[in-house]
NUVEXMAR-52796 format. One record per residue: residue number from 1; x, z, y of N, C-alpha, C in turn; residue in one letter. Coordinates in pm, whole numbers. Atoms other than C-alpha are relative to their C-alpha. Example, Ala and Ser with C-alpha at 12.3 -4.5 7.8 and 13.67 -1.06 7.14 Angstrom:
BEGIN
NODE_resi_n.xx_n.zz_n.yy_ca.xx_ca.zz_ca.yy_c.xx_c.zz_c.yy_resn
NODE_1_89_0_-119_1230_780_-450_90_0_120_A .
NODE_2_-82_-6_-119_1367_714_-106_-77_73_109_S .
! end
This chain:
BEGIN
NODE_resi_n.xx_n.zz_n.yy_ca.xx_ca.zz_ca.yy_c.xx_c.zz_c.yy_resn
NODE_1_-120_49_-61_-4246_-8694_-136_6_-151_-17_X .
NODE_2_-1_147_35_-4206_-9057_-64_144_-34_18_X .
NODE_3_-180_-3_32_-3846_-9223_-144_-21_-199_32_X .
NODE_4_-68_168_-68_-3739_-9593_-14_109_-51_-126_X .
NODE_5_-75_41_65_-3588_-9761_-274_76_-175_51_X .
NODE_6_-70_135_-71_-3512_-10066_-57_-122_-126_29_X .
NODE_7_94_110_-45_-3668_-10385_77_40_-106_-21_X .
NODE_8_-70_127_37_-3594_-10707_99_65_-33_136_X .
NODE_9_-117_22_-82_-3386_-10688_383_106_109_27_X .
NODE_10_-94_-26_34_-3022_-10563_405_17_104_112_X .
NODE_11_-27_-97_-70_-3053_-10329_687_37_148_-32_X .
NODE_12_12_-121_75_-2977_-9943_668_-129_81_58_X .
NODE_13_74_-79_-29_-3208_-9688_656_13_113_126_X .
NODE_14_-66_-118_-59_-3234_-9488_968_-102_107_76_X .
NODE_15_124_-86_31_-3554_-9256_876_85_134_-66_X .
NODE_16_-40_-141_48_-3498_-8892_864_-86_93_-63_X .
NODE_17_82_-47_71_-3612_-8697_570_-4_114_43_X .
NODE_18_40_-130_-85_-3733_-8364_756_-89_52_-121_X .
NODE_19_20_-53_113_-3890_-8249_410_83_159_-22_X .
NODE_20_-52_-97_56_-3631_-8035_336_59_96_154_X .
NODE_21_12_-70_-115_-3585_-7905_724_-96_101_-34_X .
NODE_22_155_-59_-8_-3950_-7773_708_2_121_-118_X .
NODE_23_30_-86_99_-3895_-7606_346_103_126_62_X .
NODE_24_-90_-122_-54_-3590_-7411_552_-30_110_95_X .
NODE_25_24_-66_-78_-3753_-7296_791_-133_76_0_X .
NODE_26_90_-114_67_-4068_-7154_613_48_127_-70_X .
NODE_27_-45_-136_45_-3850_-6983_409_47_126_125_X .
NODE_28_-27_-112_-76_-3691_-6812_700_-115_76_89_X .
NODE_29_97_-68_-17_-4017_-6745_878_-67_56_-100_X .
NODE_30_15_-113_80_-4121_-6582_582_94_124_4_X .
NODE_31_-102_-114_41_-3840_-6363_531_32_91_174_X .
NODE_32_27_-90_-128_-3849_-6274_931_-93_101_-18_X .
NODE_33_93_-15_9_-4182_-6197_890_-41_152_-87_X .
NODE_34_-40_-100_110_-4114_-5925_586_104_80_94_X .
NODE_35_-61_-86_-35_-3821_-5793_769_15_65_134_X .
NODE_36_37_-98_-111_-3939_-5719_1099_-28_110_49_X .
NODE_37_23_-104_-28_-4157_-5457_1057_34_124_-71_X .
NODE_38_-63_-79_63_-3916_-5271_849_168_37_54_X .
NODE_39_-91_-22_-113_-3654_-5284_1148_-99_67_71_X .
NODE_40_51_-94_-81_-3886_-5168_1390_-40_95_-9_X .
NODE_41_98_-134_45_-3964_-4816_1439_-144_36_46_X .
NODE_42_152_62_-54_-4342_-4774_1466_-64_105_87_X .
NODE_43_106_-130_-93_-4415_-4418_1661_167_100_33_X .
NODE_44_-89_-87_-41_-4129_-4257_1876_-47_137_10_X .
NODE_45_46_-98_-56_-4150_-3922_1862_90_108_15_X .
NODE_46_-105_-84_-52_-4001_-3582_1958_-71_105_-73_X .
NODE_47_76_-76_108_-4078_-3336_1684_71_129_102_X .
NODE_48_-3_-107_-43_-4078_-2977_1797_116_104_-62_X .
NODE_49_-108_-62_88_-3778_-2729_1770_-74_111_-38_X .
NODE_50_29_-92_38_-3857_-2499_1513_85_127_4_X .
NODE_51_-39_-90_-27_-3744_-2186_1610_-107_148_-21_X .
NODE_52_58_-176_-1_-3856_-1770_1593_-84_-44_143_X .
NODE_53_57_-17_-139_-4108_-1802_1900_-136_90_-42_X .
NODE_54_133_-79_-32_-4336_-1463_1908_-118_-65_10_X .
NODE_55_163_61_-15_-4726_-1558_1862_-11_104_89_X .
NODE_56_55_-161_-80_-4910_-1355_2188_-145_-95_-46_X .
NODE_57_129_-9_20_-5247_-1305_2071_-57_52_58_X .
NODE_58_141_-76_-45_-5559_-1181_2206_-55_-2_-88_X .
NODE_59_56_-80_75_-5745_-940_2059_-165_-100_-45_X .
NODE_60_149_52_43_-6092_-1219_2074_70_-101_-77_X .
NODE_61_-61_79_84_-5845_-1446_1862_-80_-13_-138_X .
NODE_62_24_-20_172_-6001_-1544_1503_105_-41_-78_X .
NODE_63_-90_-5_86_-5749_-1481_1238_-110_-50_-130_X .
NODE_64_101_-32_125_-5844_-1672_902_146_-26_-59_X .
NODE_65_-78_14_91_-5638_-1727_591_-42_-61_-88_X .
NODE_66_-21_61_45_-5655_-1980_398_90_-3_-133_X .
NODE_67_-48_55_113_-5566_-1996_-15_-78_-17_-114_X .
NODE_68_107_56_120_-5669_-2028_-349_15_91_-84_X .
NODE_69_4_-156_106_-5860_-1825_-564_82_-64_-186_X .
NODE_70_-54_-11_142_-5731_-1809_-978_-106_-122_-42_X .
NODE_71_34_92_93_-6004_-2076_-1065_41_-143_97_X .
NODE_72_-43_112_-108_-5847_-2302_-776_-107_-61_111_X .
NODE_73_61_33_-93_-6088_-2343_-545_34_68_130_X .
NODE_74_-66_-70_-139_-6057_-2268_-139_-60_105_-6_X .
NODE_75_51_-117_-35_-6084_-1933_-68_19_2_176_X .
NODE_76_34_27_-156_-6166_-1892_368_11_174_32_X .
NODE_77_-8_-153_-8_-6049_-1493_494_-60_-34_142_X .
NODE_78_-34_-38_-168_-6163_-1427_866_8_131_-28_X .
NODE_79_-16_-174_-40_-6017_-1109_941_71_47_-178_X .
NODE_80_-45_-68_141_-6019_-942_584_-149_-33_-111_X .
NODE_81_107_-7_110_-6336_-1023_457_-12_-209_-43_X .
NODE_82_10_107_28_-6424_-1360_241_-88_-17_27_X .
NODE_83_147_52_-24_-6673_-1635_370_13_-158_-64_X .
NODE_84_-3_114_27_-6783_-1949_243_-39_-102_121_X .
NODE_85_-10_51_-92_-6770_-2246_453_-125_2_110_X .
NODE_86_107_-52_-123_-7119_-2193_582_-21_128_64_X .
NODE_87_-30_-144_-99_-7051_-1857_684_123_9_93_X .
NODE_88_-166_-27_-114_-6716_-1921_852_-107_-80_134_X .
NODE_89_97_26_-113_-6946_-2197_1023_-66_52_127_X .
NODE_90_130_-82_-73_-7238_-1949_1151_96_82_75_X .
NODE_91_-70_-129_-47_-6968_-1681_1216_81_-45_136_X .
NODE_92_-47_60_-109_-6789_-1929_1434_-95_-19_115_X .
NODE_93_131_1_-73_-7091_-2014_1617_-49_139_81_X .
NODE_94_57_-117_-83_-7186_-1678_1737_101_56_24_X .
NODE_95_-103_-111_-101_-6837_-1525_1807_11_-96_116_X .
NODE_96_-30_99_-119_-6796_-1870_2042_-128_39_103_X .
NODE_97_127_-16_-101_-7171_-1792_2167_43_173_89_X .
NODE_98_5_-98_-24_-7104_-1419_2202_92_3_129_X .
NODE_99_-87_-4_-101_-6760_-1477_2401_-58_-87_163_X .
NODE_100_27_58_-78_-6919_-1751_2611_-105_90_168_X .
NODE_101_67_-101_-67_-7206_-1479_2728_83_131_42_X .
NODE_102_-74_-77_-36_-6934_-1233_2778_30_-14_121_X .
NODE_103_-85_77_-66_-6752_-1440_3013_-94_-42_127_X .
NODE_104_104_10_-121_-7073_-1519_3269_-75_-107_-52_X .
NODE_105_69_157_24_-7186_-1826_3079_95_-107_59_X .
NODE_106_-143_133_2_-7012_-2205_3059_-18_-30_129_X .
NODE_107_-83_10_-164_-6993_-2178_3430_97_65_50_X .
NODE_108_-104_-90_-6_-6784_-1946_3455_144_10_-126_X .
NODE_109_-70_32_119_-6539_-2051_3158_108_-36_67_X .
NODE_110_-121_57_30_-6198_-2109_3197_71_-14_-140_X .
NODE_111_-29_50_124_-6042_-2308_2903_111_106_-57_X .
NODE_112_-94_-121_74_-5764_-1993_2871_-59_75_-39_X .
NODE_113_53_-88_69_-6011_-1775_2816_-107_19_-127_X .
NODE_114_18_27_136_-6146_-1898_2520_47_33_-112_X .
NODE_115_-83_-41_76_-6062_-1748_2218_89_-104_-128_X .
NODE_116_-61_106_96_-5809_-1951_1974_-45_19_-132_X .
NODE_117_31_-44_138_-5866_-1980_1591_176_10_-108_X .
NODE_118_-141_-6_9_-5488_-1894_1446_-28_0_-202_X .
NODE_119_19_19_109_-5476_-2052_1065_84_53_-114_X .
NODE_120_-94_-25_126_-5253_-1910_786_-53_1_-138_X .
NODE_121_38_90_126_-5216_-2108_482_86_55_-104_X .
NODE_122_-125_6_104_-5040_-2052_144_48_-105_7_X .
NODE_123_-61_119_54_-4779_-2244_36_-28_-148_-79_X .
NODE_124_70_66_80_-4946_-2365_-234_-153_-27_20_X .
NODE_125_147_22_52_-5286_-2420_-135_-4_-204_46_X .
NODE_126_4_174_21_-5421_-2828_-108_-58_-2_146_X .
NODE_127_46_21_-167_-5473_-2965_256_-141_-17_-20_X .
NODE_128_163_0_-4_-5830_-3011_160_-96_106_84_X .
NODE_129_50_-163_55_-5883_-2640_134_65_50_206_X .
NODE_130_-35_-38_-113_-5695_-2613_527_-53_-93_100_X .
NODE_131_108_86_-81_-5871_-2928_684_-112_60_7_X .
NODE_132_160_-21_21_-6199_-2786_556_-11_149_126_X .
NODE_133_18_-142_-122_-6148_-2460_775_19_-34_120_X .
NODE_134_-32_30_-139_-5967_-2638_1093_-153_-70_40_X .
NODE_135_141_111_-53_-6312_-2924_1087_-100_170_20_X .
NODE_136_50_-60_-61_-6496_-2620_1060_-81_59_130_X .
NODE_137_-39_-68_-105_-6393_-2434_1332_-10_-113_156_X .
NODE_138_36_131_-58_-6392_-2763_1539_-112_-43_21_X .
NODE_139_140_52_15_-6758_-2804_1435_-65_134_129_X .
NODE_140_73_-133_-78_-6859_-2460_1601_59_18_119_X .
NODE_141_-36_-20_-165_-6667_-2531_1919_102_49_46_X .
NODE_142_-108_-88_-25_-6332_-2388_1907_95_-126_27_X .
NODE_143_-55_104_-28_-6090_-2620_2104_152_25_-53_X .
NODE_144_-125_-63_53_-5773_-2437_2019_3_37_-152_X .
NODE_145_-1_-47_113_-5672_-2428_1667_123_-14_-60_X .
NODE_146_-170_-5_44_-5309_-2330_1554_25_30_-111_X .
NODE_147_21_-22_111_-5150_-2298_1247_148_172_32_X .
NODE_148_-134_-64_3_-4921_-1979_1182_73_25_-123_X .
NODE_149_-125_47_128_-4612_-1951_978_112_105_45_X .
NODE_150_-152_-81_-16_-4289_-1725_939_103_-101_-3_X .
NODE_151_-167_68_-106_-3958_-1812_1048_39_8_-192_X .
NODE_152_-34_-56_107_-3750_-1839_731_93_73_-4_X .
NODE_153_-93_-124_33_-3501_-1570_599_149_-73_99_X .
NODE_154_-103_18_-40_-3211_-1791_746_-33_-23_138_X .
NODE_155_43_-10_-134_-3235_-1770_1151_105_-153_17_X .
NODE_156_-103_176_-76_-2925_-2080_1154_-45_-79_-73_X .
NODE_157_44_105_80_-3080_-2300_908_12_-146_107_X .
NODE_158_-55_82_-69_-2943_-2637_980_-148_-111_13_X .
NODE_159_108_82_9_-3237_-2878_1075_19_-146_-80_X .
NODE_160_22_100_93_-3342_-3206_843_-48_-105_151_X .
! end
């Protein structure tokens, strides 16, 4: 900071110290800057009403289930029997191949008639353990992959 302590002539000073302008207006572009993107909202969206809506299944549907065994690791059901991830894999792979040859071959495919993979999770199990089955299933070609869930005991439950 430089400061004028006078000269040798009697005039006044009529230099404007803009020093302390500049420190005002950093501060406030800082503090914009911070409180912008904590005004704006960053992803509009329209969350889905949860309601009782009947699952319709087809019978070429794969049902798995998803929880955890007693030493905590993922356990993977299709149907009723347990597989480990390279068997859900393979298993995926040839019911998608099997349906495809059903169907006339991928010329003859319409994307409805594809069978879905319909996921049910415990409560308690770790998204690890329910990613690892959706990538799966994803890996072996299944474009449809839903999760299912019960309604809870209260049908008016007020939404959050």
């Amino acid at each position: 900071m430089a400061m004028s302590v006078g000269g040798d002539n009697d005039t006044t000073m009529s230099d404007i110290n803009t020093t302390p302008l500049v420190d005002v207006m950093l501060v406030l572009l800082i503090i914009f800057l911070i409180a912008v993107p904590v005004v704006v909202s960053s992803v509009k969206l329209k969350l889905p009403d949860v309601r009782f809506d009947p699952t319709t299944t087809k019978p070429e549907n794969v049902s798995l289930s998803v929880l955890t065994d007693p030493t905590g690791h993922c356990a993977v059901y299709w149907g009723m029997s347990r597989v480990t991830h390279e068997e859900l894999l393979n298993r995926a792979v040839a019911k998608l191949r099997f349906d495809v040859a059903r169907l006339g071959g991928p010329g003859n495919i319409n994307p409805d008639d594809l069978p879905e993979a319909h996921v049910r999770a415990d409560v308690n199990v770790p998204w690890q353990c329910v990613g690892g089955a959706i990538y799966n299933m994803q890996m072996a070609g299944f474009a449809k992959v839903g999760f299912i869930s019960e309604p809870s005991a209260q049908e008016n439950s007020p939404r959050l």
